[in-house]
Every structure is written in C-alpha cells, then in structure tokens.
N, C-alpha and C positions, 0 to 999 in steps of 0.2 A: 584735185578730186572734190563733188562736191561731198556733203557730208549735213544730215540734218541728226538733232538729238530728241529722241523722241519725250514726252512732259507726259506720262500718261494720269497725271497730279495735279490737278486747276483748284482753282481760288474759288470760292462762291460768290465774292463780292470785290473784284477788282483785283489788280497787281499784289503779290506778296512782297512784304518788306523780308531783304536779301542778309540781312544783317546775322550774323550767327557765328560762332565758335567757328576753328577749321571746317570746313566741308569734310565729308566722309563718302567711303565707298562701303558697302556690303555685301563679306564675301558669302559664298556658299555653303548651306547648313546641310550636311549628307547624314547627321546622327543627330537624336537628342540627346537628350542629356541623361548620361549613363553615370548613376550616383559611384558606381566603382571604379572609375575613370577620372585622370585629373584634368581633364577637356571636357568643355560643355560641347564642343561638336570633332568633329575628325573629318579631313579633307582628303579625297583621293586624288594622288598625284598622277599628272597627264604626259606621258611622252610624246618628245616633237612627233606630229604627224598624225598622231592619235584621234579617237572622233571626241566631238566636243563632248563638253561636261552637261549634265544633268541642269536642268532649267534649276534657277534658287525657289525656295520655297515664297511664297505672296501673304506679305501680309497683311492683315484688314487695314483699307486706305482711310486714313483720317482726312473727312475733308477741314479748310478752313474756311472760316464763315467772315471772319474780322483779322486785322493785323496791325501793326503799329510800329515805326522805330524806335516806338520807345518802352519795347518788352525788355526786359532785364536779356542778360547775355545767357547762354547756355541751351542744352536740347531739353526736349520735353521726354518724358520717361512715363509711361505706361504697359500695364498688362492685360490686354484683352480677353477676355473671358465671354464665350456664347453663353448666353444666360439658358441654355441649356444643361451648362454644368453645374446651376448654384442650385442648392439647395433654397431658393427663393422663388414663388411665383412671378414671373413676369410682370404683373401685377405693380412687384416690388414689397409686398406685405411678407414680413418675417412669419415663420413657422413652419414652410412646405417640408416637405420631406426628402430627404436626399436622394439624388440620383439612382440609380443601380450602381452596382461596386462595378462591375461590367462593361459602363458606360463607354463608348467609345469618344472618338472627336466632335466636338459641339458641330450640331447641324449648321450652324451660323460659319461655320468653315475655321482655319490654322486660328489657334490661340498661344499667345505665349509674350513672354516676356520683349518690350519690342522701346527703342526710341528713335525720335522722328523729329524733325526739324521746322521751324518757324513754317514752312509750307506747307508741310504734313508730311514731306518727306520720309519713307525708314532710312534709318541708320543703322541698325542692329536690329535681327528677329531672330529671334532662339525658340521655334514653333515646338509643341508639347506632344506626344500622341498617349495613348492609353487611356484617356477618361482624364489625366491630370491638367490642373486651373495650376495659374501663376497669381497671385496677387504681390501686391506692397515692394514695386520693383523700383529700386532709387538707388541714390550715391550716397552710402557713410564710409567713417573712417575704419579703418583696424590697425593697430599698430603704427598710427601714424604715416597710414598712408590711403589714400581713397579706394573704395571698392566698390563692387557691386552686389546687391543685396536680394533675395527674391525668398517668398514660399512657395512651395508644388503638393498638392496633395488633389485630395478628390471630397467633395460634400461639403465645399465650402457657403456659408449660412448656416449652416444645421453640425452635426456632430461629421466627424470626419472620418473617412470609411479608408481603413489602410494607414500606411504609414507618409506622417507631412514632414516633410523634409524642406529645412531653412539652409539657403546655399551662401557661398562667401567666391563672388569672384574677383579676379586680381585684373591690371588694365590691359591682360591681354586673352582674356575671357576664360581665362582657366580656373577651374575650380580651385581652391586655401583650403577651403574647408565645410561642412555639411555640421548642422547643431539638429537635434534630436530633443524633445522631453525627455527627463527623467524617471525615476521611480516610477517605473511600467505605466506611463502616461503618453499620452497621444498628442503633441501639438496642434492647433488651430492656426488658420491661414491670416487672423485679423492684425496679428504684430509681429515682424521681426527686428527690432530695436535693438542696435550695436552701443555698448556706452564705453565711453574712456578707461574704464576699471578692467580691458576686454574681457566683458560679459555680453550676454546676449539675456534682451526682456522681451518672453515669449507669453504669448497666450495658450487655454487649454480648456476644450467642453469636454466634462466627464459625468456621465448621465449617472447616476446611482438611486438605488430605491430609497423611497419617501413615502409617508403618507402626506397624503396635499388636502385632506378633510377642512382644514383648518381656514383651506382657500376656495373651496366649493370642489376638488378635483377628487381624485378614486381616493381609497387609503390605501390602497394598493398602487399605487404611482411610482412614477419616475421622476427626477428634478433634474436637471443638467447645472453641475458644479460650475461653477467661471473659476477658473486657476491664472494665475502667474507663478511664472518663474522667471528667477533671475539663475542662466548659468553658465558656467564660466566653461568658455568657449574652448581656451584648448586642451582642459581635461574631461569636460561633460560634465562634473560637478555642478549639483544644486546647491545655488549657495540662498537661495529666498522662494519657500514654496508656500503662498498666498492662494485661501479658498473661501470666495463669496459664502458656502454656508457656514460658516463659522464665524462672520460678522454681519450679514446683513440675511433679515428675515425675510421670507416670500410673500410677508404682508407688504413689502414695501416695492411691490412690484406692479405696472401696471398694464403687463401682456395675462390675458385672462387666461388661465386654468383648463388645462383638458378636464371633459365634463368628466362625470361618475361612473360611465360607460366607455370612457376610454382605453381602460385596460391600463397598459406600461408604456404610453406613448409620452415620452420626456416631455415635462414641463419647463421649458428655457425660461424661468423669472428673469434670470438677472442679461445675459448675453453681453458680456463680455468683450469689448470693440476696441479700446486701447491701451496701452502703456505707456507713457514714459515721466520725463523726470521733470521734476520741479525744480528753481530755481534752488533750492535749496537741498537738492539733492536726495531729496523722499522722491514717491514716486504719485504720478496722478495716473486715477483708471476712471475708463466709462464704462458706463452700464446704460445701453440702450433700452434694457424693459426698466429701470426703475426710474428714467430719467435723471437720473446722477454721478455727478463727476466728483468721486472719491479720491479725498489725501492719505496715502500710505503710510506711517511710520518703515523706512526702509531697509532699516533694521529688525524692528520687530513685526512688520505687518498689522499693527495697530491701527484704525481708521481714527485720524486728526480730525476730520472734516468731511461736511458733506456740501456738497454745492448745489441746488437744484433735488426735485422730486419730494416723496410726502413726507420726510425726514428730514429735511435742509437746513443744515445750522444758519443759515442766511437768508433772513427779507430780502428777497428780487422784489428788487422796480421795477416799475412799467417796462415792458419790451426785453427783459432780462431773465426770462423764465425758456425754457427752451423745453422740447421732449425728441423722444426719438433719434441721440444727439450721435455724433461721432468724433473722431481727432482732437478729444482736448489739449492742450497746447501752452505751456507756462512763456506768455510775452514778456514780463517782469515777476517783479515780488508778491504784486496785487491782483495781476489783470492775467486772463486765459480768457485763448480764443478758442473758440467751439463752431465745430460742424454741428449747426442746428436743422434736422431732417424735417423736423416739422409733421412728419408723417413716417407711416409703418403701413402705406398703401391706403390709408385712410387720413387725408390731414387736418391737421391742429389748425396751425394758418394752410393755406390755399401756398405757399412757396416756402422753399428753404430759404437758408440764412448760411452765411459766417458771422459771426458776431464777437464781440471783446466784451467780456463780464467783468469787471473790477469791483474786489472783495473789500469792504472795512471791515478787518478781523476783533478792532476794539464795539464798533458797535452793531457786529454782525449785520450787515446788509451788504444788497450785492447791486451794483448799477451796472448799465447796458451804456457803456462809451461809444461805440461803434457797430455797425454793421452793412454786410454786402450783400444786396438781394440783387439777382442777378435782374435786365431789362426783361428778359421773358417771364419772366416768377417763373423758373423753374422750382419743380415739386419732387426733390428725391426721394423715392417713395422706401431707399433702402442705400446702403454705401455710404464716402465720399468722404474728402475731406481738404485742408486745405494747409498751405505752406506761407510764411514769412519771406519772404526774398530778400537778399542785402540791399538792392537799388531802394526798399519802402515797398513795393511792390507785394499785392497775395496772390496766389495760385491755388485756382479750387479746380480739384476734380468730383465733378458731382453727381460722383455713384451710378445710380440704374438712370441718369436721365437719357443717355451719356452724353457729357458734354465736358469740355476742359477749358479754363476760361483766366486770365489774367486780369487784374485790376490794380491800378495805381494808388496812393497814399491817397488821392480822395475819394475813392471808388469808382472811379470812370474805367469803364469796360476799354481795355486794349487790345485782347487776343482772346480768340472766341474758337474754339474747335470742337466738330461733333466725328463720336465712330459710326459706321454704319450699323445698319439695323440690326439687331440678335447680337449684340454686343453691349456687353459692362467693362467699365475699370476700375474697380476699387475705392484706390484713391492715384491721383496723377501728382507730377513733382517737374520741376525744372532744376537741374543740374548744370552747372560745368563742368565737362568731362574732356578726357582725351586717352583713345582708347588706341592702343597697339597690338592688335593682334599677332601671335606666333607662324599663323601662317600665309603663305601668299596670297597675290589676287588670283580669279579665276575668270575663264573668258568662254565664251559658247561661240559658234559663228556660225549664222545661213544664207547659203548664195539664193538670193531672191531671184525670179522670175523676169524682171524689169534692166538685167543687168547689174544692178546691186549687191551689196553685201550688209548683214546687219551682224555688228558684233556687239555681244553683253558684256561687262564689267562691271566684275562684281566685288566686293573684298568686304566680311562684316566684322562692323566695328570700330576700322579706317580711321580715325577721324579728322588727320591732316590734308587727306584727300582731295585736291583744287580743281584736278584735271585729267583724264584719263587721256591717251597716246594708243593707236594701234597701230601695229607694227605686222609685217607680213612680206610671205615671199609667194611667186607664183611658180615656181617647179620645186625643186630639192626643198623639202622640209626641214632638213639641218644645215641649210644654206644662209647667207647673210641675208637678217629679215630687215627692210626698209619701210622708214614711215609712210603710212598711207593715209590715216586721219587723226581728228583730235577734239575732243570735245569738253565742257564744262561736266564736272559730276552732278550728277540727275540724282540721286536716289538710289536705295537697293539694286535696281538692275536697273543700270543706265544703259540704254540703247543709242549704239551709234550707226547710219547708215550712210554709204558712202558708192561712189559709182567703181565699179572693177569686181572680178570675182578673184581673189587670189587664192592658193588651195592652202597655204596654213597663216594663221596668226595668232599673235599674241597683244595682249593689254599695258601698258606702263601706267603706274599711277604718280603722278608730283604731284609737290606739295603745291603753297604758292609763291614761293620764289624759284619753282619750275625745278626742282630738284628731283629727281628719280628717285622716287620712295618704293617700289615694289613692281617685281615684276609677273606674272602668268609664266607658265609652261605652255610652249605653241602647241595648239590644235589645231584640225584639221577643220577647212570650213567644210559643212553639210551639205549636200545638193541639192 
C-alpha cells in the first residue's frame, strides 16, 4: 500500500534538527480540566465497529525560525494565552484592566497548557474553556519525583477575578493535587514554585484601601498589596505570609499613581512577578513597578537587600541597572540572572536583555558579567523570562513578543521559535520529560474520495512514541484486523494516508525498538 504522512508543521528556515527525547503521540482531550476530578481529561471508549472519535482539539502552531543540533536535550514547555485574556494592553504596557469575569475563549482561538518539540511539534495540549489562562507550565519535583506544574485562573496582569487554582500533575497526566491561597486570599498566576521542604511559593495581588495623597493619587484610593506565601502543600498551611506594604513604601515605586479623579481604581506600585530561593535558602522576589529584586529573610520576612531601583543597597555599573525586570534567578552566591524587560510598553533601552548581575556584598556594588540581547532586539513590552540549562545553555521565553529562543555559553542564538499572532507565553522552559499516560491511543478514519483512506493517531502525552501501525479489516469488525500501513510519529495528530478503503481500524503505537506500547479501540472508517 502506498501511504504518505502528512507534516502539516514546516520550518521557516530550512530542515529541522531531528534530535529529541522519545518521540510522542497525543491523545485525545474530550474534557478540561475538572478541579474535582483526579484526571486532567477523560476519554470515551470506542467499540469495534463504532463511528470514529471526535477530531483532537489544535493547538496554536509554533513555527520554527532557527534550529541547531546542538540544543540541549528535552521538549519545550509553554502556555499559550490569547492576549485577549490578560489583563494587559496588547500594547504590552502594565495597568489595563481585567477582562470581564464572563470572558469566554480568547479570540486568538484554544489556550492551554501545551509542549512541543524541537519542530514545533505538540506533544501534549490540555485546551482551557471558561475565560481561564494557564501560565508558568514546567517540570518540578514533588516528593522526589518529577511532575507537572501549571496555574489557571482568569485576570491575569491585573488582580484576578475568581478563584486561581495551582495544579500538581503526576507522569501520567493526572491530577496529585490543586494548592490554593490562604487566609481568605486569592492566588496570582505569576509563581507556582515547588521547593524540597514540599512547599509551594505562591504569589498574591490584594487591592486594599489607601490613601495614595502622598504620591499624587486620590486619598481615597486603592493600592494592590504584592503577597507571598510559602505553603505547605499537603495540609494548606501558611507557613510564610509576606506583604510588600509593610516593607516597602509607594515612594519607591516607579508605575505613576492614578490621578485624583480616579476614584478606587488600584494603584499596583509594587507588582509582584517572582519568587524563589536563593542560594542560601532565603528567598529573592521582584517587583516590576519598583525595579527591584528583594532578599527575604525566609524565616522572618525581613528585607536583607535590595538590588536595583531608588533604594538599592548596591552601585550598579555600567549596563547593571535594569527596569521593568522579571525571573530573578540565584546562579551562585554573588551572581542572579535577570529578565531585564527594558520596557512597560514604553522602553528604557530600545531591547530586552538576560543579563548576570554579580553583587560585592563587602563593598556593596553590583557588576553586569553577562548578557543576552537577542539578534532582532527584541522589546518585551511585558512577561518573560529565562532558564539555566545543564548543557551551559539559556532558554528565554520572551513574554508579549512572543518569541522562545536558546542560546549557548557564549550567546550564539541556536533555536529560535515564534507563536502565532494573538498569542503570549509567559514564560517558556525546556524540560526532560517522559510522559505515561493512563489512557489509550485514539484513531479517527475517512475513506477519501480518491480511493484512499486517512487514519489520525493520536495519544496525549506518549512520549516513547517512535511509530504509529494501522491495522484494519475490510468486513467483520471483530474479525482479525491485518496491517495495512505505518508511519513515523508527526505530532498531535499524525495523519496517515494509504491506498484501500477498509471499513474498521485501529492504530498501534511502538516505541523504537518497535515494541507495541498501546493500542486504539477499532473504529469504524467514515464515508
């Protein structure tokens, strides 16, 4: 028979380098994700003979622009969000106001949590409906063992409308567990941070009345509180509740003030972008309106240090000053590296940055060792941020430009990827993963016009997935099904075409030492 595989996925700049973890299949997403359910999705089972399954949901195609074999190993990890749903002007300048609670699916089409391979390939798409965004979707540990990590909520940029829910998936896509704020607090989408102590360091905008006189704004105002918590995951205990007003003043901020005429329209001074730890086990936070990256006392919530902004315990050197920052990041004892945005839809420099700040804490100064400006001077006007790799390797994902992009130990651009348009990510991650799902593949089939037949194969999450097999009979449905073609796995829904119409089949997926790792339920092929 013949048989072609259809690539509905091209390159922008020549052949993709092939190199990657297992190959994957992904199966079929028929539910999202139901917080009261221990599955992120639920598959309905197909009896021999039955008509085929429902087409997989599509998710926004990443193309690739650049490639290299010498990207570090592992899939890409993003959450695409239609900048319909942030609480950000397209623009990318901070302030807009949140959505409607109302809001349906981003205009910009399915959003959700999704990873994809050195092509652009998906591998896994867990599409959202209701108005709810995914951000900060990556691989940490729990209990010593790897998981999957994501937030869902709605109003993300601005205060968040409803309740954000921080998920814990295990490596066969089921839900461990869902962490929640505390003490009648709302979570924020910007951090879900797993640490060895199994705790979870979350963020949290809480608007409370203020007079803001002081800053040009009403005295009758609103301020938006920046909160951390640290808590411990499998009781819900607050064990570290940390509030920007109560250490840092709204003089020290440099997002201006709703006017006098404002009324209660929150003032976000500080906005609140990350958490995590230091090498020494305090904690570092940024604050995008003050341009400062704060040391915790992580015990008492004490501010050590300030780094950057109009308060800085530290002389920054030339090129070591940064604003609008994001993902501060402890590389050693001295040195964090910073998403420098450069901009708030208005920029400082004309491009963003990564950059490495190394602190002399005896005579307080701070130098600028390194930094990645990408070849386009990309300008993130909001998001982004960027990852360490084991190989020496960074990985920026650079927020509202959108763009996802690898560089090597000396900054030379290796893997360069953009989403389509009406689309954000956060921030992007490359992982090693190897994903099991609990449930089978799934197969669709339609006898073409031409004499042909096109069967889909799909399984989400797969990740050993080498080769798909279809298998098929042409009368009795519960009869013995014989192979009829066989193809490389493609992607999400790899389509296979092959000459014959037979009236039921089914998919095999092996690995790559050709071993039958999962089989489909035969369906019936379509007319």
């Amino acid at each position: 028979m013949k048989l072609s595989v259809a690539k509905p996925i091209h390159l922008a700049d020549g052949p993709a380098d092939r190199r990657r973890t297992p190959r994957t299949g992904v199966a079929l997403v028929f539910a999202v994700l139901a917080l009261a359910s221990t599955k992120v999705f639920a598959q309905s089972s197909t009896d021999a003979g039955a008509a085929s399954a429902s087409a997989p949901p599509t998710p926004p195609v990443v193309t690739v622009l650049q490639s290299s074999p010498k990207v570090a190993r592992g899939y890409i990890f993003i959450a695409p969000i239609g900048t319909g749903s942030l609480a950000i002007p397209v623009s990318g300048a901070d302030a807009g106001p949140p959505p409607p609670s109302d809001a349906g699916p981003s205009a910009a089409g399915p959003q959700g949590p999704e990873i994809i391979d050195d092509e652009g390939r998906a591998v896994f798409f867990l599409p959202l409906s209701g108005g709810l965004a995914a951000t900060d979707f990556r691989v940490q540990s729990y209990r010593g063992e790897p998981v999957l990590t994501y937030t869902t909520g709605k109003g993300f940029g601005g205060l968040a409308q409803g309740l954000t829910t921080d998920t814990i998936l295990d490596r066969s896509y089921n839900v461990i567990t869902t962490v929640h704020a505390g003490n009648g607090l709302d979570a924020d989408q910007h951090e879900f941070r797993l640490t060895p102590q199994g705790t979870a360091l979350i963020t949290i905008y809480n608007a409370v009345p203020q007079d803001l006189s002081s800053v040009g704004g009403p005295a009758n105002g609103e301020v938006i509180d920046g909160i951390v918590q640290e808590i411990e995951i499998a009781t819900g205990a607050v064990i570290l509740e940390w509030h920007s007003l109560d250490h840092v003043p709204l003089s020290e901020s440099h997002q201006p003030p709703p006017p006098p005429t404002a009324g209660t329209t929150p003032y976000d001074y500080f906005h609140i972008n990350a958490v995590s730890i230091d090498t020494d086990n305090n904690l570092l936070i940024s604050s995008r309106h003050t341009w400062t990256v704060y040391k915790l006392n992580r015990r008492t919530g004490d501010i050590i240090w300030r780094l950057g902004g109009k308060s800085t315990d530290f002389a920054l050197g030339p090129g070591a000053e940064f604003a609008w920052q994001h993902n501060p990041i402890a590389v050693d004892a001295d040195t964090i590296r910073i998403f420098d945005n450069e901009s708030n839809g208005v920029p400082v420099l004309p491009y963003s940055r990564v950059i490495w700040v190394k602190r002399d804490d005896a005579s307080k100064t701070a130098t600028l060792v390194q930094q990645i400006i990408h070849p386009d001077k990309l300008s993130a006007g909001s998001q982004g941020g960027s990852e360490g790799l084991d190989n020496g390797d960074t990985f920026v994902g650079w927020g509202a430009v959108p763009r996802i992009s690898e560089f090597d130990a000396q900054g030379n651009l290796l893997f360069d990827a953009e989403l389509p348009t009406g689309y954000d990510t956060y921030r992007a991650y490359r992982h090693e993963w190897r994903g099991a799902p609990s449930t089978p593949p799934e197969a669709t089939a339609q006898a073409n016009g031409d004499g042909t037949t096109t069967v889909h194969a799909i399984w989400n999450g797969a990740t050993d997935v080498a080769t798909w097999t279809v298998e098929g009979a042409e009368g009795d449905p519960h009869g013995d099904l014989r192979r009829l073609a066989s193809g490389e796995w493609n992607g999400l829904d790899t389509a296979l075409t092959f000459t014959g119409t037979p009236a039921v089949v089914r998919v095999v997926a092996r690995d790559a030492a050709g071993r039958d790792i999962g089989r489909s339920s035969p369906v019936a092929v379509a007319p």
